[in-house]
TITIKOL-5861 format. One record per residue (C-alpha): x, y, z; residue in one letter. Coordinates in steps of 0.1 Angstrom, whole numbers, plus 2048, in hexadecimal, padded with zeros to 3 digits. Example, Ala and Ser with C-alpha at 12.3 -4.5 7.8 and 13.67 -1.06 7.14 Angstrom:
     u     v     w   resn
   87B   7D3   84E      A
   889   7F5   847      S
end
This chain:
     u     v     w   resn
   06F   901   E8D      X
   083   8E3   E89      X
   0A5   8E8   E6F      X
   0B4   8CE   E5C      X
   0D8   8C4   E6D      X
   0F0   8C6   E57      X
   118   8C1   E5A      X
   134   8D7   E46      X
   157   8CB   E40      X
   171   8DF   E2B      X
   18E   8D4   E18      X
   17A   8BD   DFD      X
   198   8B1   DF2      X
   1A9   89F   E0E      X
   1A1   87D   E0A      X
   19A   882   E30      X
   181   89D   E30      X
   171   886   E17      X
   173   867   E2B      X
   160   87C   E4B      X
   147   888   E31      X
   13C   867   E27      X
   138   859   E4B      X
   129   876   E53      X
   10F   875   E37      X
   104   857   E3E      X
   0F5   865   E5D      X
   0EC   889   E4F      X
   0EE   8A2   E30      X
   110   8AF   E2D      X
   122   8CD   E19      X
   146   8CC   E0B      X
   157   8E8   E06      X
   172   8E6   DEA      X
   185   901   DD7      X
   176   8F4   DB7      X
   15E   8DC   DAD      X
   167   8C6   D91      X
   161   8A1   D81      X
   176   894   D98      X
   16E   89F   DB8      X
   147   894   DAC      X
   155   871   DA8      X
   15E   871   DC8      X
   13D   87B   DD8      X
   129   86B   DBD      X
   11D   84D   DD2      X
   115   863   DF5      X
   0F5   871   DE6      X
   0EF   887   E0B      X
   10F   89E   DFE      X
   110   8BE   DF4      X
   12F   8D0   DE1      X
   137   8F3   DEA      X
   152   90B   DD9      X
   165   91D   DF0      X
   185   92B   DE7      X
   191   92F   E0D      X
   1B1   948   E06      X
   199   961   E00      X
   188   975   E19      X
   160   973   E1E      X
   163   94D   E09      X
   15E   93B   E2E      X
   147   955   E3A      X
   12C   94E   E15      X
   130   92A   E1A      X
   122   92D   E41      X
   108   946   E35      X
   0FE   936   E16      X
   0F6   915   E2D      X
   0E3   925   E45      X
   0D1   93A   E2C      X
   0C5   91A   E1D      X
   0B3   910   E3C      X
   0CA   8F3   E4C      X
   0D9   8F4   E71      X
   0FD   8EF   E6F      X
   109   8D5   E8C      X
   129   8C8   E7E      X
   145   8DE   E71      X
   167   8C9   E68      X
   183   8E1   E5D      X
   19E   8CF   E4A      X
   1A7   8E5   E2B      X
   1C9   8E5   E22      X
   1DE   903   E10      X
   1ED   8F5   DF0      X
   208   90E   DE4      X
   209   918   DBF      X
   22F   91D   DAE      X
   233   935   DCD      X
   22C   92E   DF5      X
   219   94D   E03      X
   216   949   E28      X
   1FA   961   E2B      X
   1EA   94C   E13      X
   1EF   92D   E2A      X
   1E5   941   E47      X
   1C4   94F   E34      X
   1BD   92A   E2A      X
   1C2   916   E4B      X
   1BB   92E   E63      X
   1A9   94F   E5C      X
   190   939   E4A      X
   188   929   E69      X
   180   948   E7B      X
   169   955   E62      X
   153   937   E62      X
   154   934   E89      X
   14D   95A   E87      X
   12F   955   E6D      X
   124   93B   E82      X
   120   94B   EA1      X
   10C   968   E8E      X
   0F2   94D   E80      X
   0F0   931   E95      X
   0D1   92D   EAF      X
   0E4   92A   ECF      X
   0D0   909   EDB      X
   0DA   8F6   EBE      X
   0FE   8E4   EC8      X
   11D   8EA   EAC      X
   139   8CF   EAF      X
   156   8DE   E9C      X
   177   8CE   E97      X
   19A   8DA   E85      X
   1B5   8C3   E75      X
   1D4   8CC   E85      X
   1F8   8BD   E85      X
   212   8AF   E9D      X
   225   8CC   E8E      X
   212   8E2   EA3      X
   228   8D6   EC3      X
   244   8C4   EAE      X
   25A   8CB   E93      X
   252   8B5   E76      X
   270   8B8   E5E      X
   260   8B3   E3C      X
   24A   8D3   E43      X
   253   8F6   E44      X
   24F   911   E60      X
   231   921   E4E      X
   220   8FF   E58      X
   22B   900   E7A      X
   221   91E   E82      X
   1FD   918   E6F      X
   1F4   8F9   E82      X
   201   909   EA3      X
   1EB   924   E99      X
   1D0   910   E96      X
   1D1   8FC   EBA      X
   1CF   920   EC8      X
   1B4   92A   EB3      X
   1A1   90C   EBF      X
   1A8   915   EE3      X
   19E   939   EE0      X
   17A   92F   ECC      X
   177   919   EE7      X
   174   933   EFF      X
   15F   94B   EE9      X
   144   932   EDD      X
   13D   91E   EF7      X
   121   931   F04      X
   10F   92E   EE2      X
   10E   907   EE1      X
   12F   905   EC9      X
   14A   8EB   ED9      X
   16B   8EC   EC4      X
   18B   8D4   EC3      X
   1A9   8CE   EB0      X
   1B1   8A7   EA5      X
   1D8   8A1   E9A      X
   1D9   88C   E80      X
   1F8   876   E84      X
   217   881   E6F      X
   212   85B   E58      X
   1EF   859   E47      X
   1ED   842   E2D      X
   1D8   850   E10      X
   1D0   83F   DF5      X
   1DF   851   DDE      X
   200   84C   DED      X
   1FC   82A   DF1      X
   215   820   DD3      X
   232   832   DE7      X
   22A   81E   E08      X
   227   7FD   DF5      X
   24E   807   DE6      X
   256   80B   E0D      X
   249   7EB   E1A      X
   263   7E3   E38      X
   260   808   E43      X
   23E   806   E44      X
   240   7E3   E56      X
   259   7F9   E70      X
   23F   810   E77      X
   223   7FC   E7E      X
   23A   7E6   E95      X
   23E   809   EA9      X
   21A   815   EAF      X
   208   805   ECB      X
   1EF   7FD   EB6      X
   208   7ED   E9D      X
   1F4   7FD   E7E      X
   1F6   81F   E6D      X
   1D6   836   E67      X
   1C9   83A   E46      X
   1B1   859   E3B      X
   196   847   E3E      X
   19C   838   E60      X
   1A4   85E   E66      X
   185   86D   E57      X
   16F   852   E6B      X
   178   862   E8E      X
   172   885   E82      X
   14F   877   E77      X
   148   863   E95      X
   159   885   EAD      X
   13D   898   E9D      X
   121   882   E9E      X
   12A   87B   EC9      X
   11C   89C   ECE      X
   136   8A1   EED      X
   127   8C4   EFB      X
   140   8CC   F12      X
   163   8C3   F08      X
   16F   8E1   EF6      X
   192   8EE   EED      X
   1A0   8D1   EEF      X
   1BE   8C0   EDB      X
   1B7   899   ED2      X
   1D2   887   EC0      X
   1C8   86E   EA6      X
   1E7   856   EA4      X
   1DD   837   EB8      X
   1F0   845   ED4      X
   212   844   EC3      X
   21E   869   ED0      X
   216   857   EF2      X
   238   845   EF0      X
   260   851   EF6      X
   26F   857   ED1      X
   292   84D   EDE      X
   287   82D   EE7      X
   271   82B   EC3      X
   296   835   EB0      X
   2A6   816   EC5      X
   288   801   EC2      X
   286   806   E9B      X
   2AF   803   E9B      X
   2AF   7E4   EAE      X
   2B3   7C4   E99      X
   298   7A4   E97      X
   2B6   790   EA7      X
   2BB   7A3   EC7      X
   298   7B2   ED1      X
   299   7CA   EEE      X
   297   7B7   F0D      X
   28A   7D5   F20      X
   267   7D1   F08      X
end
């Protein structure tokens, strides 16, 4: 018997998660998972009528696990899962907190998953990771780098383990400069940096969450059986280039351009 598809993304509120909901509900039913569901968060959804909210409080063991169950209990056939929750520290920073949010999480739904899912019905299933999984981003700490470096081998290792029933798995680093819009009155104080920047990616712009959230949509909608465990980067290509020659680009005056560019 034929299953409603349906697509899961957690972290409801990242404007990105909720930018891939919405493109993605425009093609199917989708379920947010948030820690808590308020007025606001309704607001948000209130025009994407083929969303569903789901509490989910993901630094506690089994919370991943009931969301997975409760979906397939309900008689839909996951296809999509999007992973981009994000640990937000109280008054103190717990790194097994972090850890439980960003990573064990993931492993209890992809576990769940492969206890419920029909093995002929295809899962694409993508994680927000970081350049700080290979970098060092100074305005993070080490729990982070360790998490998202956690999380690229995580992908790898579910790659291996679920590929044989019909689950393909990637990570997407999103670039170190989104702009959200609720950030946007600090970049519009910043206007020549943000001029700079643009100037230095090749594609002379910088992503915003929704630009983001549209290629985790459109990643899970491809349906790419196959590629598996892999590690995209979603920055236009800017990690692609030499960051001494960025510095000296970005240093350079308007009057004397680099003749070597």
């Amino acid at each position: 018997m034929s299953r409603e598809k349906i697509a899961v993304v957690f972290g409801g509120r990242s404007p990105i998660a909720l930018s891939c909901a919405s493109y993605l509900s425009h093609q199917q039913p989708v379920v947010v998972v948030t820690r808590s569901i308020d007025k606001e968060i309704k607001a948000l959804i209130k025009n994407s009528p083929t969303i569903s909210l789901v509490e989910g409080d993901l630094q506690f063991p089994t919370e991943a696990r009931r969301v997975i169950e409760q979906i397939y209990n309900r008689g839909y056939d996951i296809n999509g899962v999007v992973f981009l929750q994000r640990y937000r520290p109280g008054s103190q920073i717990e790194f097994t907190s972090h850890v439980a949010v960003e990573i064990w999480s993931v492993k209890e739904a992809l576990d769940t998953i492969r206890k419920l899912k029909r093995t002929t019905s295809p899962i694409q299933v993508l994680v927000g990771s970081s350049p700080a999984a290979a970098n060092v981003l100074t305005d993070q700490n080490l729990d982070y780098h360790i998490v998202k470096s956690g999380q690229e081998a995580l992908v790898r290792y579910y790659a291996v383990m679920l590929s044989d029933i019909n689950v393909w798995i990637n990570a997407l680093r999103i670039g170190s400069v989104v702009l959200k819009e609720r950030a946007m009155p600090y970049w519009d104080s910043i206007p020549r940096t943000v001029e700079i920047m643009k100037s230095l990616t090749p594609s002379r712009r910088l992503q915003t969450s929704d630009v983001v959230g549209h290629i985790f949509a459109k990643l899970i909608l491809t349906n790419a059986v196959g590629i598996t465990g892999q590690v995209i980067s979603t920055d236009d290509g800017f990690q692609l280039r030499d960051p001494i020659q960025l510095l000296k680009t970005a240093l350079v005056s308007d009057e004397k351009p680099d003749p070597s560019f």
